[in-house]
N, CA, C and O atoms as a printed pandas DataFrame, in Angstrom:
     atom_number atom_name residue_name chain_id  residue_number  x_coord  y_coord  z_coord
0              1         N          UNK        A               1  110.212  -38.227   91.423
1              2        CA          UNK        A               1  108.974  -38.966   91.231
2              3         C          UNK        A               1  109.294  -40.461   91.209
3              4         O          UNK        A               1  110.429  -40.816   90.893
4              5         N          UNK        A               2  108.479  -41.237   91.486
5              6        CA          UNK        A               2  108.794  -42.826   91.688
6              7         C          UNK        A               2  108.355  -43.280   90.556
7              8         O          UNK        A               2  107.452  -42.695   89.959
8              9         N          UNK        A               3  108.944  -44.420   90.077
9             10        CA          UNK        A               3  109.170  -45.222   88.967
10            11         C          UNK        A               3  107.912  -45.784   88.411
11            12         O          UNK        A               3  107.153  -46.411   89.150
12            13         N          UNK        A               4  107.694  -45.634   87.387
13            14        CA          UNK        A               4  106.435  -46.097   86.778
14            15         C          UNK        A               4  106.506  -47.065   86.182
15            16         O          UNK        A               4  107.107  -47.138   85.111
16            17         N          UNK        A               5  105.658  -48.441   86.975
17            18        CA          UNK        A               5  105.515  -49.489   86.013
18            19         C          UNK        A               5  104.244  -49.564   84.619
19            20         O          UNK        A               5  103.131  -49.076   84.818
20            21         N          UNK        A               6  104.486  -50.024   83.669
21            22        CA          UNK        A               6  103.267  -50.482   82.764
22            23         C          UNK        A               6  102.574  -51.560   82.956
23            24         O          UNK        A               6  103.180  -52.631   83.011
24            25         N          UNK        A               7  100.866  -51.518   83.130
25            26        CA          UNK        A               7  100.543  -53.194   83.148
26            27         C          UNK        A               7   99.432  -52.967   82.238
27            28         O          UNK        A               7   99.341  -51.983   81.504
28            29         N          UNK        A               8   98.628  -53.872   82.312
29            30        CA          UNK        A               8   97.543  -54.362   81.798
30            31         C          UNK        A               8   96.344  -54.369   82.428
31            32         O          UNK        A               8   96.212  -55.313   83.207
32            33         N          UNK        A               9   95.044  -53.315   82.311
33            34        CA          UNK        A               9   94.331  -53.973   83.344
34            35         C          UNK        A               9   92.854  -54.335   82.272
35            36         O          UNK        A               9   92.495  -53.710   81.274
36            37         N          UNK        A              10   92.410  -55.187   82.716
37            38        CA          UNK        A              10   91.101  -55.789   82.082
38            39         C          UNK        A              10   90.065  -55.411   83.044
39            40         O          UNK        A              10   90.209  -55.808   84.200
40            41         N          UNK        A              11   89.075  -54.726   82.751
41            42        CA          UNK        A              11   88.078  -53.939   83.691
42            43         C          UNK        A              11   86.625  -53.623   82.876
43            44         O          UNK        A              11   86.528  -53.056   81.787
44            45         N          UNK        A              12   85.350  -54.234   83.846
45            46        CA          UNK        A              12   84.348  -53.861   83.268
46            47         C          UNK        A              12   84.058  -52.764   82.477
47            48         O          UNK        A              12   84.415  -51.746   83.069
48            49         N          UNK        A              13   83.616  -52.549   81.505
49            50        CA          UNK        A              13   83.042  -51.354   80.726
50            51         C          UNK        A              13   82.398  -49.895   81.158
51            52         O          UNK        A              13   82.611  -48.732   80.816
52            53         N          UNK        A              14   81.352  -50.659   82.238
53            54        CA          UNK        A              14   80.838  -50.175   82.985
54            55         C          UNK        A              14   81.538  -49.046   83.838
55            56         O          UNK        A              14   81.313  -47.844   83.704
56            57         N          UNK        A              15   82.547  -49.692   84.862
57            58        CA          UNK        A              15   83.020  -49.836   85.395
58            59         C          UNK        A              15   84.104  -48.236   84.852
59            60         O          UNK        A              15   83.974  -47.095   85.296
60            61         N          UNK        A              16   84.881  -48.615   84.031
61            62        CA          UNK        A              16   85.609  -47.828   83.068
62            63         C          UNK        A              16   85.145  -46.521   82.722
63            64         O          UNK        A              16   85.890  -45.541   82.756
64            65         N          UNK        A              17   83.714  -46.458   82.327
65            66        CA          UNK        A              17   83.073  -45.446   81.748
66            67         C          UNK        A              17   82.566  -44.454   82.943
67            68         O          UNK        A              17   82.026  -43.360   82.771
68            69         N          UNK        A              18   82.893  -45.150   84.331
69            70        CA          UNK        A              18   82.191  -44.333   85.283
70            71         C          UNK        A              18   83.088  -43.820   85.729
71            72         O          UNK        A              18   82.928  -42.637   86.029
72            73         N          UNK        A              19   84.677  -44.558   86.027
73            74        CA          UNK        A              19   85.915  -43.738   85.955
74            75         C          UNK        A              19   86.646  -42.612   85.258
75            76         O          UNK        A              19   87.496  -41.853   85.723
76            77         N          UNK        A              20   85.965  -42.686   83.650
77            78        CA          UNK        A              20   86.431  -42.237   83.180
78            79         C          UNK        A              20   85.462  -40.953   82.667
79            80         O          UNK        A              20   85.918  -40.231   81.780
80            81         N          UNK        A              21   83.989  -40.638   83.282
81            82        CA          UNK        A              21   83.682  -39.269   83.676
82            83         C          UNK        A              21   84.158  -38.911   84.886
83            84         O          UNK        A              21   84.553  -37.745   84.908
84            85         N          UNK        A              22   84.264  -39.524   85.937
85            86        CA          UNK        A              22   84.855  -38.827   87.232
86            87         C          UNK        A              22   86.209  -38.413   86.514
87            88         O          UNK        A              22   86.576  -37.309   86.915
88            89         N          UNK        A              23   86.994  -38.930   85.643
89            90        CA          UNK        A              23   88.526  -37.938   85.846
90            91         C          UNK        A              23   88.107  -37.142   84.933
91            92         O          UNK        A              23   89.097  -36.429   84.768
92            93         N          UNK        A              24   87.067  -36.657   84.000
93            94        CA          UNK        A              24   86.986  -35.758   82.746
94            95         C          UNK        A              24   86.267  -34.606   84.015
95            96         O          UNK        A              24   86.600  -33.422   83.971
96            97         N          UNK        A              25   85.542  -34.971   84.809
97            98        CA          UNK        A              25   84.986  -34.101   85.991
98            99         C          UNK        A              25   86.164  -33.354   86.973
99           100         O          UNK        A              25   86.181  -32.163   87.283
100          101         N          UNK        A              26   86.939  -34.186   87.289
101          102        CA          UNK        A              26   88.336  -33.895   88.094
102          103         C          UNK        A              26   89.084  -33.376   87.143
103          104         O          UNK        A              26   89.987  -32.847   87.790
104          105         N          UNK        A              27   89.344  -33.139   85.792
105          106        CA          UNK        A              27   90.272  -32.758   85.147
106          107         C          UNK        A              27   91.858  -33.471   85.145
107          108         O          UNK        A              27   92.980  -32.990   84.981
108          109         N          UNK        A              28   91.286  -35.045   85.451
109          110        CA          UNK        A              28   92.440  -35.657   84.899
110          111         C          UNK        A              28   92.558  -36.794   83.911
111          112         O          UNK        A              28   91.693  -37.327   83.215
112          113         N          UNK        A              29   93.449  -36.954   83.992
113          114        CA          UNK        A              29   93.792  -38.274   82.745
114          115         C          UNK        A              29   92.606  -39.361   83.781
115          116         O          UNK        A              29   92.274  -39.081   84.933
116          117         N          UNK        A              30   92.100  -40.693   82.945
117          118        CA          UNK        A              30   91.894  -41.634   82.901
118          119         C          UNK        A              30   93.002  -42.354   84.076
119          120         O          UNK        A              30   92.628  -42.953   85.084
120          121         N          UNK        A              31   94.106  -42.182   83.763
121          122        CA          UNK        A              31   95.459  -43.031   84.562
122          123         C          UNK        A              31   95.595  -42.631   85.055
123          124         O          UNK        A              31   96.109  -43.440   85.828
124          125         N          UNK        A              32   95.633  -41.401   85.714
125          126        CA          UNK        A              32   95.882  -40.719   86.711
126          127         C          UNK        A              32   94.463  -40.359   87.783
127          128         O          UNK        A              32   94.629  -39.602   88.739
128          129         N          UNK        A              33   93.553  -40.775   87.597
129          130        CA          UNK        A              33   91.866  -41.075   88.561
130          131         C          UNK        A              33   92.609  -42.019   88.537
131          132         O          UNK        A              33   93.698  -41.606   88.936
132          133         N          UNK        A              34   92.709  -43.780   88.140
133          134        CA          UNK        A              34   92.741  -44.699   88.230
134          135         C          UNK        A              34   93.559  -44.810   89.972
135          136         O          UNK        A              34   93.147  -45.148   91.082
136          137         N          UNK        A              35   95.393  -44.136   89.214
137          138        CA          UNK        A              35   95.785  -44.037   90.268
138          139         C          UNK        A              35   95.527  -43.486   91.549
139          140         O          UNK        A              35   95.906  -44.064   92.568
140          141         N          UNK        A              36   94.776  -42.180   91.580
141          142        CA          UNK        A              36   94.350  -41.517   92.692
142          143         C          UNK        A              36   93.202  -42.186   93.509
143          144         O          UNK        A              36   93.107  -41.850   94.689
144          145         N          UNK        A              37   92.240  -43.178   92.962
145          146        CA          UNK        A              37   91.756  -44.017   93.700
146          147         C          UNK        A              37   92.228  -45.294   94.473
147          148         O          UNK        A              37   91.822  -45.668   95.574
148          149         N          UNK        A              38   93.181  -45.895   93.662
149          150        CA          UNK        A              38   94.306  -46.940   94.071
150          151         C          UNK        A              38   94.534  -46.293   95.207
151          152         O          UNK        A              38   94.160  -46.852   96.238
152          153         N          UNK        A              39   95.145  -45.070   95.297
153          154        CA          UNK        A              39   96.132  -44.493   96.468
154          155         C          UNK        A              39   95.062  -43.966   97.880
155          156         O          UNK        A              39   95.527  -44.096   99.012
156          157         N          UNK        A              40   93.830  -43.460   97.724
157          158        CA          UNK        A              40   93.114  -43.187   98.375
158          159         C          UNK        A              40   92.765  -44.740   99.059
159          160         O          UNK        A              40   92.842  -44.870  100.281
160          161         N          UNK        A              41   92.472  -45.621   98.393
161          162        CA          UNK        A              41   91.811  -46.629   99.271
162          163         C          UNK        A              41   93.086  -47.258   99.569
163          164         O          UNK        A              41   92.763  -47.959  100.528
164          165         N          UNK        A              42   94.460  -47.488   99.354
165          166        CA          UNK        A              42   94.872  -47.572   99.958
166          167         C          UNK        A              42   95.490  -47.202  101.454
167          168         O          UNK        A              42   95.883  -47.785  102.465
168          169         N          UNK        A              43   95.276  -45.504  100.808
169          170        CA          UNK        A              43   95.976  -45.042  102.410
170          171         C          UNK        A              43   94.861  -44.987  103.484
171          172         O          UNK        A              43   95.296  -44.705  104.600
172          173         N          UNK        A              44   93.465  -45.202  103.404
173          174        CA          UNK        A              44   92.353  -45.191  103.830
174          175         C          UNK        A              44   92.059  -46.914  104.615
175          176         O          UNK        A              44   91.188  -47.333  105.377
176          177         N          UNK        A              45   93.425  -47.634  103.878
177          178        CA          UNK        A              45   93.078  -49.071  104.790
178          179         C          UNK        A              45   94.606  -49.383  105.282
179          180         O          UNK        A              45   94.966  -50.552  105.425
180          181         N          UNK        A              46   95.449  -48.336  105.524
181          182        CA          UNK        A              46   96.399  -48.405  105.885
182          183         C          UNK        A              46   97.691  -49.179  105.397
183          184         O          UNK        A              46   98.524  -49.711  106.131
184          185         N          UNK        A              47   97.693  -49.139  104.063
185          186        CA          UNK        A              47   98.446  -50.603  103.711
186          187         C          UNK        A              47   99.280  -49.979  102.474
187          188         O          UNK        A              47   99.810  -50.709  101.637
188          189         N          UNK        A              48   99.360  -48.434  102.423
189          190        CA          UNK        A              48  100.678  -47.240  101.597
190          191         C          UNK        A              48  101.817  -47.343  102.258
191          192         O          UNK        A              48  101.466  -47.709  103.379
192          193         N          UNK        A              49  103.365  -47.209  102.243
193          194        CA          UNK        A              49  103.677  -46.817  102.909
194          195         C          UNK        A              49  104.817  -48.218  103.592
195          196         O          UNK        A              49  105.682  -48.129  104.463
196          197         N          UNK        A              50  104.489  -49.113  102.999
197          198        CA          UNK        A              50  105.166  -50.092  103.551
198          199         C          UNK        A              50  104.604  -51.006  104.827
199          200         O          UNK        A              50  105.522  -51.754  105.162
200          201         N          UNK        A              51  103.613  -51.182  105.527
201          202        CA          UNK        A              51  102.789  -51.578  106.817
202          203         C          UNK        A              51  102.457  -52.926  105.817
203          204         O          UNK        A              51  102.119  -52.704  104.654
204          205         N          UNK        A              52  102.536  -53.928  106.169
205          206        CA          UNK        A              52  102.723  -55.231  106.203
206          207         C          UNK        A              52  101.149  -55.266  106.810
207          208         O          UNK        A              52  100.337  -55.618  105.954
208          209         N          UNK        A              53  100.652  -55.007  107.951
209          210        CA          UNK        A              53   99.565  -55.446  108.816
210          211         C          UNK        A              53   98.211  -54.697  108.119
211          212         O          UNK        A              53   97.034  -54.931  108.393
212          213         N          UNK        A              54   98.471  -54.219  107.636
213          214        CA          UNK        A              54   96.938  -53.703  106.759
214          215         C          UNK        A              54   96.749  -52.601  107.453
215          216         O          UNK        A              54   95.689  -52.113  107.063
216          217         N          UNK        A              55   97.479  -51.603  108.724
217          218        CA          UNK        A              55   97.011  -50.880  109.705
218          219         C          UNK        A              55   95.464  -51.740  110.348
219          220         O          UNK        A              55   94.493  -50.986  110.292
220          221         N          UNK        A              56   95.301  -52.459  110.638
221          222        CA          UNK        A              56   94.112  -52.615  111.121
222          223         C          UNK        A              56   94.440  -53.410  112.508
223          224         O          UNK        A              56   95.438  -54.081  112.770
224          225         N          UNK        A              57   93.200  -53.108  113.388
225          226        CA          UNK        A              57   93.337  -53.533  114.700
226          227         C          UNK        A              57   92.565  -54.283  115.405
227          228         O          UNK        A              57   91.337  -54.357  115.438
228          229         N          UNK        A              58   93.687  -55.053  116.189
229          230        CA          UNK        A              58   92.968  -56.708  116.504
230          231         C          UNK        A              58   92.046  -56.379  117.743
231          232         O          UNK        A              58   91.934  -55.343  118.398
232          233         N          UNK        A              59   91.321  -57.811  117.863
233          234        CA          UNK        A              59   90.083  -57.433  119.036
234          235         C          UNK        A              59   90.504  -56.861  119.979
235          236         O          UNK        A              59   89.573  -56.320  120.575
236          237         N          UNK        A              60   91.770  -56.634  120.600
237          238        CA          UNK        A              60   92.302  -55.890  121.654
238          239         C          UNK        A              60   92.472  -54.971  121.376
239          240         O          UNK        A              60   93.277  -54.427  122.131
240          241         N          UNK        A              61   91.986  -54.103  120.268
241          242        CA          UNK        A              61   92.524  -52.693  120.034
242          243         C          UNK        A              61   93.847  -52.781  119.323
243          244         O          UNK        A              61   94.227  -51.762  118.746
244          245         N          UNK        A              62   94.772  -54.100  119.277
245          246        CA          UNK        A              62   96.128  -53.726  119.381
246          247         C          UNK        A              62   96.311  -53.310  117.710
247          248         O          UNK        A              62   95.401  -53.287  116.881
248          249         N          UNK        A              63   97.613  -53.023  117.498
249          250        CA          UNK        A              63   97.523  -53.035  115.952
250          251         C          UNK        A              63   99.389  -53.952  116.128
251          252         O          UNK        A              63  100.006  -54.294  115.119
């Protein structure tokens, strides 16, 4: 498993409370939704994984 850092995050209330029925719905921790959304929109904009370029593609199609 890869190394777990600790941080700090400061986050609307709102915000928090809507996360934190989606993981009581999903049956997970709070930190672990947090992360699984992190990782979804990341791999969803191409930028997991080490890709520098965001995966995204220039007006030529190119990437």
């Amino acid at each position: 498993m890869a190394e777990r850092k600790p941080f700090l995050l400061r986050i609307d209330r709102e915000v928090l409370d809507a996360v934190q029925r989606w993981a009581n719905d999903d049956l997970r921790s709070l930190n672990g939704q947090i992360e699984f959304l992190l990782r979804r929109v990341l791999q969803g904009e191409g930028r997991l994984g080490g890709r520098r370029d965001g995966g995204r593609r220039g007006e030529n199609g190119e990437r």
